[in-house]
N, CA, C, O and CB atoms as a CASP TS submission, in Angstrom:
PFRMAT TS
TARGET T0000
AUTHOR 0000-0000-0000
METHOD Language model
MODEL 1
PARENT N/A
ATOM      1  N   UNK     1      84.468 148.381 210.693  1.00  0.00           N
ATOM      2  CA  UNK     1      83.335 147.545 210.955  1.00  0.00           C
ATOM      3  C   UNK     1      83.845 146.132 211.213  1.00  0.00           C
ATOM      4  O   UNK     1      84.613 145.628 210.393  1.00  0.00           O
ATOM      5  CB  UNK     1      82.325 147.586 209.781  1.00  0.00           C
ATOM      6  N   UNK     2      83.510 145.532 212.183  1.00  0.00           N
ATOM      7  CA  UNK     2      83.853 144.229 212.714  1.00  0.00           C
ATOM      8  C   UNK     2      82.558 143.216 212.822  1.00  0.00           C
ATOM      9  O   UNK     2      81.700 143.438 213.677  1.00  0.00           O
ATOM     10  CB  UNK     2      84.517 144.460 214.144  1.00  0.00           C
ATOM     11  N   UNK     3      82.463 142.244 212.044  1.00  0.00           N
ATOM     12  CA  UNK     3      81.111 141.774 212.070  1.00  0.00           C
ATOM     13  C   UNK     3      81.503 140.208 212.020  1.00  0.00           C
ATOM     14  O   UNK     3      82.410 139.718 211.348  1.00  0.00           O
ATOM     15  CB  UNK     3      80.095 142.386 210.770  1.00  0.00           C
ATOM     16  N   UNK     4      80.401 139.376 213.089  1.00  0.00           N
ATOM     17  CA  UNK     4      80.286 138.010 213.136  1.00  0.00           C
ATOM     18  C   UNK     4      79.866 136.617 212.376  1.00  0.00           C
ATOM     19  O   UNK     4      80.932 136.546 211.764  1.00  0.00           O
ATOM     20  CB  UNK     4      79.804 138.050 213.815  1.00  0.00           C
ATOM     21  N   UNK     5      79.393 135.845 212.081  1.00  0.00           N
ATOM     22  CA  UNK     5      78.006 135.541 210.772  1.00  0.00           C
ATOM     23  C   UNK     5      78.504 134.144 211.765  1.00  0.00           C
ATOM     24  O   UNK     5      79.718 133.978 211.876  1.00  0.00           O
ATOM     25  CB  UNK     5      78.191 135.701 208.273  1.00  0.00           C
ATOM     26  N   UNK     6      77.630 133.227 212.424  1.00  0.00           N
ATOM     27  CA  UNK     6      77.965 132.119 213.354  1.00  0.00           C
ATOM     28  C   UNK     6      76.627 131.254 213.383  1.00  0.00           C
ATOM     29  O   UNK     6      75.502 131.705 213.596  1.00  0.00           O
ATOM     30  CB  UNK     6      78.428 132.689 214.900  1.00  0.00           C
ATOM     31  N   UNK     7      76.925 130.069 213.156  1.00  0.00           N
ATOM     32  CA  UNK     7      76.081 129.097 213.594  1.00  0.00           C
ATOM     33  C   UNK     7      74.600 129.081 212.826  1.00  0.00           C
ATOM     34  O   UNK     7      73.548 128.585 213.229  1.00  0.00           O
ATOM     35  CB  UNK     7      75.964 129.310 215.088  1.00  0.00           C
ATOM     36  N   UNK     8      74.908 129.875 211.435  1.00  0.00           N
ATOM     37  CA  UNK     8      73.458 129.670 210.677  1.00  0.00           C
ATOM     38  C   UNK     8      73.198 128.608 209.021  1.00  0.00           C
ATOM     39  O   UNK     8      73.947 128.232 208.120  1.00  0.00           O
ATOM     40  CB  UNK     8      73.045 131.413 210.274  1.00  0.00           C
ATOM     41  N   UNK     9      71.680 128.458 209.341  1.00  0.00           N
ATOM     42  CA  UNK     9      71.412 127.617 208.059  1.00  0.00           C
ATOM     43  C   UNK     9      70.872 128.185 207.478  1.00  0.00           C
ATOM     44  O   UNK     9      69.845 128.774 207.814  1.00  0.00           O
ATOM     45  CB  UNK     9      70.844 126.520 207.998  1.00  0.00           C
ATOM     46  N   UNK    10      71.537 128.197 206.108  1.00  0.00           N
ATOM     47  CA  UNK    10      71.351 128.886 204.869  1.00  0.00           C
ATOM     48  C   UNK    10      70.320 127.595 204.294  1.00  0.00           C
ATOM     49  O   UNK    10      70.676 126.422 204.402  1.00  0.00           O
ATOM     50  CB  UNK    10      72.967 129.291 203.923  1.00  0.00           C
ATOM     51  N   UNK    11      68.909 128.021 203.629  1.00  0.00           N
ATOM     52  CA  UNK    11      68.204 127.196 203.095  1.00  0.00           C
ATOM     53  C   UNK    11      68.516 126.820 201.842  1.00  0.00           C
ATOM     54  O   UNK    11      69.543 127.343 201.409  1.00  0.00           O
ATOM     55  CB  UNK    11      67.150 127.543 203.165  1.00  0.00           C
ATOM     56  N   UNK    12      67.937 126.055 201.099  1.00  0.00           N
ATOM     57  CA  UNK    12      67.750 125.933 199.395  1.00  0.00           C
ATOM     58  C   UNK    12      67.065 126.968 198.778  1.00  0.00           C
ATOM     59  O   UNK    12      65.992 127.342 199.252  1.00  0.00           O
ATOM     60  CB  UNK    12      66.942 124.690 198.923  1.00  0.00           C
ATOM     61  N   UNK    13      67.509 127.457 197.840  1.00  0.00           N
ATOM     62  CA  UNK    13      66.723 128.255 196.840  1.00  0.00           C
ATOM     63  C   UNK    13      67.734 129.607 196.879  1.00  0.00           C
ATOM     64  O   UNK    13      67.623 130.579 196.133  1.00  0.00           O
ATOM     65  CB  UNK    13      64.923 128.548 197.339  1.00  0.00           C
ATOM     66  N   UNK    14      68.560 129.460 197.741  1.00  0.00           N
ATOM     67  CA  UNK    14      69.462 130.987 197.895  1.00  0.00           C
ATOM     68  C   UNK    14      70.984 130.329 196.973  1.00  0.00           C
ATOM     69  O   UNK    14      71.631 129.285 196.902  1.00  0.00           O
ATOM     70  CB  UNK    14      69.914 131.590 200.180  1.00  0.00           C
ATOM     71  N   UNK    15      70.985 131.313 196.559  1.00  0.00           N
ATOM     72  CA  UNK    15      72.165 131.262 195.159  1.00  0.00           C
ATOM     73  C   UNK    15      73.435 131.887 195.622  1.00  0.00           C
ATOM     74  O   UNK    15      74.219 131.032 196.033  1.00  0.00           O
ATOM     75  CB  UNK    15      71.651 132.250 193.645  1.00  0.00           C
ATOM     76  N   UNK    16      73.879 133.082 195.686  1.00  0.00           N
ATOM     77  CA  UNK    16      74.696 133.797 196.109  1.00  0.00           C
ATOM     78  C   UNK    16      75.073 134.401 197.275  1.00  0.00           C
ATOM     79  O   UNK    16      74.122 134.303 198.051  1.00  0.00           O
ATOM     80  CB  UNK    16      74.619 134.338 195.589  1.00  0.00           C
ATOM     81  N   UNK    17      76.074 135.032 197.835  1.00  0.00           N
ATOM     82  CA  UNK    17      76.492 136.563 198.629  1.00  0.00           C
ATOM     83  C   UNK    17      75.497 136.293 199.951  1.00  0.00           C
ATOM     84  O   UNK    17      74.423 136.841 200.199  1.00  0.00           O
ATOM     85  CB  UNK    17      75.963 138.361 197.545  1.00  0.00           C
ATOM     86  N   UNK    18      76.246 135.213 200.757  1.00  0.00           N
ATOM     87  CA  UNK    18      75.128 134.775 202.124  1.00  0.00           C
ATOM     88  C   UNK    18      76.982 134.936 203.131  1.00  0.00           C
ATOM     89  O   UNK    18      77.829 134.043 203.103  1.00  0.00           O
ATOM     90  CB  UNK    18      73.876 132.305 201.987  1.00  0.00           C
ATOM     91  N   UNK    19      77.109 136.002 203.733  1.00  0.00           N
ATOM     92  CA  UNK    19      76.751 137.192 203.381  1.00  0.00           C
ATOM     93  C   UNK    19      77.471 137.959 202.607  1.00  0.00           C
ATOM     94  O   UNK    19      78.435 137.540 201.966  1.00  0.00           O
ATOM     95  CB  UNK    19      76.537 137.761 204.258  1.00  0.00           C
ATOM     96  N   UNK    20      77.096 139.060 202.600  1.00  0.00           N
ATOM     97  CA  UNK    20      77.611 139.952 200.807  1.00  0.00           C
ATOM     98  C   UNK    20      78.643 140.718 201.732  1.00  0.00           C
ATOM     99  O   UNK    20      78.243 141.845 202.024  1.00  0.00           O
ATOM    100  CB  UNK    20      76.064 141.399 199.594  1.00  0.00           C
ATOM    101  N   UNK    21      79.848 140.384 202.251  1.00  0.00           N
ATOM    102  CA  UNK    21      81.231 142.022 202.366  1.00  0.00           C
ATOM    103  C   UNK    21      81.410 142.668 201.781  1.00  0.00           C
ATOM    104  O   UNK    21      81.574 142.430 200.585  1.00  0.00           O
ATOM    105  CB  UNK    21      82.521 142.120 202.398  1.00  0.00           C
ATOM    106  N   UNK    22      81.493 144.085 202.398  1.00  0.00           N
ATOM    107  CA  UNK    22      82.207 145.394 202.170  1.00  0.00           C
ATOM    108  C   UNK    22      83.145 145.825 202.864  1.00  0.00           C
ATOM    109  O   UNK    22      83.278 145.015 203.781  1.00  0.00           O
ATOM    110  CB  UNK    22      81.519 146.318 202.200  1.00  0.00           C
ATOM    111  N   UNK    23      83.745 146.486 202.947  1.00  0.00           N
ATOM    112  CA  UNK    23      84.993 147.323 204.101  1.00  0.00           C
ATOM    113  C   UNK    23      84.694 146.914 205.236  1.00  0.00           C
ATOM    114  O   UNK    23      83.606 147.064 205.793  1.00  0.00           O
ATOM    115  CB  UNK    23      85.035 149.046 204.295  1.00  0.00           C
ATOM    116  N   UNK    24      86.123 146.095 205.862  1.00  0.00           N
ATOM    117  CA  UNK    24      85.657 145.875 207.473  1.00  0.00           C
ATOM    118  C   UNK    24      86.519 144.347 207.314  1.00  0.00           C
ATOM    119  O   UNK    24      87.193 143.689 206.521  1.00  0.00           O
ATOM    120  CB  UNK    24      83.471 145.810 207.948  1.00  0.00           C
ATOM    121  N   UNK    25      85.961 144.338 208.663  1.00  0.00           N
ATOM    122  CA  UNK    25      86.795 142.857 208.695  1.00  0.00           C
ATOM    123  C   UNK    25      85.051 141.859 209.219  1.00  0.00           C
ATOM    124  O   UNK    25      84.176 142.379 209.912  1.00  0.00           O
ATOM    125  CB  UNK    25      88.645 142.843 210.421  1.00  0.00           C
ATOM    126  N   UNK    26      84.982 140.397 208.641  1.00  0.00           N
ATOM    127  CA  UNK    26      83.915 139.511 208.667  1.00  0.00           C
ATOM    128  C   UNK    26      84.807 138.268 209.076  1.00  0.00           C
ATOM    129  O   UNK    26      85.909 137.982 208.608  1.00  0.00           O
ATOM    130  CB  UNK    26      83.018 139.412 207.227  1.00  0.00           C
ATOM    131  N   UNK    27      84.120 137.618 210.013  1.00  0.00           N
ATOM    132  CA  UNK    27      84.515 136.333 210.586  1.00  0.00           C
ATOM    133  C   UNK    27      82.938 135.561 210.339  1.00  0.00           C
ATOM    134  O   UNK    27      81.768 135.886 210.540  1.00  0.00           O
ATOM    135  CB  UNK    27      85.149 136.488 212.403  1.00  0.00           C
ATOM    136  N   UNK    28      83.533 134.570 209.882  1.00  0.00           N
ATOM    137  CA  UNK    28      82.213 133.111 209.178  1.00  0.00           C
ATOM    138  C   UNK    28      82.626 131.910 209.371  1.00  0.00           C
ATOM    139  O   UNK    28      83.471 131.204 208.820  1.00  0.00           O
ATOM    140  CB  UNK    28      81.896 132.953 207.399  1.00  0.00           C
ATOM    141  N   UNK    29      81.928 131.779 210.213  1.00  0.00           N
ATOM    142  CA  UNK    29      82.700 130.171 211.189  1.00  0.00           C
ATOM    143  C   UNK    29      80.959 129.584 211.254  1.00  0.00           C
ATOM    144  O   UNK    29      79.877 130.169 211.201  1.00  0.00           O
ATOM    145  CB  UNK    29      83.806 130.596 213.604  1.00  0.00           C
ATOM    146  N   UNK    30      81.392 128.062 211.404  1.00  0.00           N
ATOM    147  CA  UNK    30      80.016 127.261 211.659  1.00  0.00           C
ATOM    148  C   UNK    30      78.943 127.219 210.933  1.00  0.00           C
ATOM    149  O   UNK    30      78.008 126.450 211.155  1.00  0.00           O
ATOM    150  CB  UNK    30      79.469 127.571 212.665  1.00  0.00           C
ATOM    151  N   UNK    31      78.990 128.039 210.010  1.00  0.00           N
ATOM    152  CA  UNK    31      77.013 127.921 209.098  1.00  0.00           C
ATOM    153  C   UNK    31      77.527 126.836 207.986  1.00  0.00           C
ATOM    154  O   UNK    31      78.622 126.501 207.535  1.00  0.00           O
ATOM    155  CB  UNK    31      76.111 129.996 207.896  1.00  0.00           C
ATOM    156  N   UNK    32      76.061 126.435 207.764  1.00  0.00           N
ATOM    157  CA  UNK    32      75.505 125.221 206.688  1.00  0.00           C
ATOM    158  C   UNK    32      74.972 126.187 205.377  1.00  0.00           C
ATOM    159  O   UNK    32      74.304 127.214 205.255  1.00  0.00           O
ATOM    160  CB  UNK    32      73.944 124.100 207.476  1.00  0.00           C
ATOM    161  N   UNK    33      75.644 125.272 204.516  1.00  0.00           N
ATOM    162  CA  UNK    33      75.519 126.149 203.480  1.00  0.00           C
ATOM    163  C   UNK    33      75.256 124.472 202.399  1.00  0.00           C
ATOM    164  O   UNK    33      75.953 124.145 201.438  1.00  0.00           O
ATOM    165  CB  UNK    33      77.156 127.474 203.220  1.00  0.00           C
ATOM    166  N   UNK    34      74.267 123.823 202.874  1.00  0.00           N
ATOM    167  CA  UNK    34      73.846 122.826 202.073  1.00  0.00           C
ATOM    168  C   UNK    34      73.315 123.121 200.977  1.00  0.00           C
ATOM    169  O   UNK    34      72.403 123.891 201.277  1.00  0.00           O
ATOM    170  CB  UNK    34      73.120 122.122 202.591  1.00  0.00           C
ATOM    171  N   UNK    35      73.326 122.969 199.800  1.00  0.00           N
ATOM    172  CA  UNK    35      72.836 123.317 198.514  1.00  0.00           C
ATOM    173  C   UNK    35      72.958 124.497 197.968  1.00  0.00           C
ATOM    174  O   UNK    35      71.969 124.828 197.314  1.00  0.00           O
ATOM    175  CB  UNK    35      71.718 123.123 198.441  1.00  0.00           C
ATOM    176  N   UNK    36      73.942 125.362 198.006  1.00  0.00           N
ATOM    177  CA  UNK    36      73.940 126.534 197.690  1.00  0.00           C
ATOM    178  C   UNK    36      74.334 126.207 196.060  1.00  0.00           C
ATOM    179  O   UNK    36      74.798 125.118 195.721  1.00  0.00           O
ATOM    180  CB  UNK    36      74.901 127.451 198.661  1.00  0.00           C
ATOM    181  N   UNK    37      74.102 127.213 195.201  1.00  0.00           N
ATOM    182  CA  UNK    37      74.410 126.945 193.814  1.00  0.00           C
ATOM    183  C   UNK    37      75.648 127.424 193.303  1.00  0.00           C
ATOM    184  O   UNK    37      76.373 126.662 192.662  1.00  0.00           O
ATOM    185  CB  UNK    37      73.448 127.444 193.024  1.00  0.00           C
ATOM    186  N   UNK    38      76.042 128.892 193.572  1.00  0.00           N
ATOM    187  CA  UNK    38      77.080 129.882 192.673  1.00  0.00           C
ATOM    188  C   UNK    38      78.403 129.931 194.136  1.00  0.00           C
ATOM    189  O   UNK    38      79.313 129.115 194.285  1.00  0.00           O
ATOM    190  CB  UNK    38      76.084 131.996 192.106  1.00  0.00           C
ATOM    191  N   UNK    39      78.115 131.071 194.980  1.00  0.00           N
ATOM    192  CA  UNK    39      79.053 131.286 195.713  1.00  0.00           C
ATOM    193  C   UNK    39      78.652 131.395 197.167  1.00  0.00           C
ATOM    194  O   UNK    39      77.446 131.633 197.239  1.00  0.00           O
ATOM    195  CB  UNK    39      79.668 132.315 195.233  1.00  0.00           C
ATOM    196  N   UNK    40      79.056 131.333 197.992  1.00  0.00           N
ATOM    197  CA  UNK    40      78.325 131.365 199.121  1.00  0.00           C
ATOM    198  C   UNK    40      78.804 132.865 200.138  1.00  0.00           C
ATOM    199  O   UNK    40      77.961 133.483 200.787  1.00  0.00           O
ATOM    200  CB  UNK    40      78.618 129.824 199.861  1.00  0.00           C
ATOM    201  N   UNK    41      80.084 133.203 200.108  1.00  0.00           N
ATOM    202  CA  UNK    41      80.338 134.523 200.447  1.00  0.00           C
ATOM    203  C   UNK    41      81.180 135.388 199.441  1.00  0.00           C
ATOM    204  O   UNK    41      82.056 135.038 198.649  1.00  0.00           O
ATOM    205  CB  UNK    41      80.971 134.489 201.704  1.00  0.00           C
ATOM    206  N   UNK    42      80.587 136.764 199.746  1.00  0.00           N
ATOM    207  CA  UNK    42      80.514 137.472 198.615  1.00  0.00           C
ATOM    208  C   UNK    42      81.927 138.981 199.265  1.00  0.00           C
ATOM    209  O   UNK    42      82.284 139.333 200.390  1.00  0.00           O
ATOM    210  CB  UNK    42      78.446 137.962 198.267  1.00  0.00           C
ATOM    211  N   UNK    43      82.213 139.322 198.218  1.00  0.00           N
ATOM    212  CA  UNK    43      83.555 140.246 198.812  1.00  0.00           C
ATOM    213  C   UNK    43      83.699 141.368 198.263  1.00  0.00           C
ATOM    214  O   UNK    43      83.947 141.139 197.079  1.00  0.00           O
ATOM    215  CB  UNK    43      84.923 139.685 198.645  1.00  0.00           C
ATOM    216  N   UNK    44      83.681 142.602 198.477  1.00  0.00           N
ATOM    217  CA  UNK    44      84.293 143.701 197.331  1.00  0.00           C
ATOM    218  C   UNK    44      84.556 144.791 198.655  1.00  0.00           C
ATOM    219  O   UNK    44      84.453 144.582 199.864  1.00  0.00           O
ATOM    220  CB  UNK    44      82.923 144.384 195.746  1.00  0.00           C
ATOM    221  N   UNK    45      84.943 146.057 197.890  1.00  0.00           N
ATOM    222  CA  UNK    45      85.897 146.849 198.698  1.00  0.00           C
ATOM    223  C   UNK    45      86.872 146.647 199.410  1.00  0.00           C
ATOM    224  O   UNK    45      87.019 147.363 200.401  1.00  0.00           O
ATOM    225  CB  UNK    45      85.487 147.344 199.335  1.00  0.00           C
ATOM    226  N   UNK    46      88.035 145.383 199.046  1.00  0.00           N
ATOM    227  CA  UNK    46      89.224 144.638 200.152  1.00  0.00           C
ATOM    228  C   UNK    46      88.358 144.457 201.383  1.00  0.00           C
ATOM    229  O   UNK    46      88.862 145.175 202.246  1.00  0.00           O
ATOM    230  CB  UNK    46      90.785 145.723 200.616  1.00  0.00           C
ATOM    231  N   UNK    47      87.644 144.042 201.712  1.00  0.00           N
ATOM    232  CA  UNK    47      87.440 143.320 203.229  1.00  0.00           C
ATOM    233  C   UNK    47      88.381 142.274 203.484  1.00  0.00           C
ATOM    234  O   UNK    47      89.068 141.759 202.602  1.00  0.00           O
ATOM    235  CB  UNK    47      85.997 142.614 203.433  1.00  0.00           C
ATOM    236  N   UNK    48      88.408 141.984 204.613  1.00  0.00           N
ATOM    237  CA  UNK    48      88.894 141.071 205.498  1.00  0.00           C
ATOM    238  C   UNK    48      88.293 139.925 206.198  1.00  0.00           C
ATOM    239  O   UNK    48      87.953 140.059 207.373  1.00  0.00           O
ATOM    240  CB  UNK    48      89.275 141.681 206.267  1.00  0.00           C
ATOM    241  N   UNK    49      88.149 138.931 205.646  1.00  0.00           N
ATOM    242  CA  UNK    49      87.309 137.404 205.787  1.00  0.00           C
ATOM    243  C   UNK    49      87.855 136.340 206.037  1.00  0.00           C
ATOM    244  O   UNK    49      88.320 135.725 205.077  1.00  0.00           O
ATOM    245  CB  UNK    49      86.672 136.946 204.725  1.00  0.00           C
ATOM    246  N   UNK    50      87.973 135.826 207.245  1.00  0.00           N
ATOM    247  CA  UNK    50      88.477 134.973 207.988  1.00  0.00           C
ATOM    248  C   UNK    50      86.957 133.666 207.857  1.00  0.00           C
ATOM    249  O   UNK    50      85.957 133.677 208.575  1.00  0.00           O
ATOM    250  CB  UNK    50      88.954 135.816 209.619  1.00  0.00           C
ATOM    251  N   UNK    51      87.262 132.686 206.739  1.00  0.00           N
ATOM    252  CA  UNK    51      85.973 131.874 207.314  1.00  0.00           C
ATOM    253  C   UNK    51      86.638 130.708 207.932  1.00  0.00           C
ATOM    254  O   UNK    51      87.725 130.981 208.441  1.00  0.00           O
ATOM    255  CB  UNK    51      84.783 131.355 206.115  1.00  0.00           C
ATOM    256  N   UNK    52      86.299 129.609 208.008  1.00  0.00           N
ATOM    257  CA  UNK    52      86.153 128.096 208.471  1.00  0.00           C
ATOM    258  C   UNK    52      84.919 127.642 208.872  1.00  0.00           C
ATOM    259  O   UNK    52      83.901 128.248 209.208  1.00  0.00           O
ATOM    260  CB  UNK    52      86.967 127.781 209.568  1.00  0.00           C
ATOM    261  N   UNK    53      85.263 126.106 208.751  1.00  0.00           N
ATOM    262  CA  UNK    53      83.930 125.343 209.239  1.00  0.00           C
ATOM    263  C   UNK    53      82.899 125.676 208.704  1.00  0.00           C
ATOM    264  O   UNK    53      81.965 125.755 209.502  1.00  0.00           O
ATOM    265  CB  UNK    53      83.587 125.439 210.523  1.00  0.00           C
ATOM    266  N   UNK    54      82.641 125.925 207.622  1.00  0.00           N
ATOM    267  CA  UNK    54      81.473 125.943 206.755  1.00  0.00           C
ATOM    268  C   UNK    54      81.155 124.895 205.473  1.00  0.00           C
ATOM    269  O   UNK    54      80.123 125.021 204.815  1.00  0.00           O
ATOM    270  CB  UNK    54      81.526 127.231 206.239  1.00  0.00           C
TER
END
C-alpha cells in the first residue's frame, strides 16, 4: 500500500493519529497541524513514513 496525506488542515479539537499507519509505505508532506495536543502521526505494523514540512 502506497499512500499520500498532502496539503491538509488538521483543525483544533483533534488529539491524535491524523493519520493513523499500518503496513505500507505513507508520505506526509505540507499539512498544518496547528494545535494538535498528543501526537500527530500515528504508526504500528513497521510502516514506512517519510514526513516533512509539517
Amino acid at each position: 500500500m502506497q499512500v499520500s496525506v498532502a496539503y491538509n488542515h488538521f483543525r483544533c479539537g483533534l488529539v491524535q493519529r491524523m493519520p493513523r499507519c499500518r503496513w505500507g509505505f505513507f508520505h506526509v508532506v505540507n499539512n498544518d497541524y496547528t494545535n494538535w495536543i498528543m501526537y500527530s502521526i500515528g504508526g504500528s505494523q513497521h510502516p514506512t513514513i517519510i514526513s516533512y514540512n509539517n
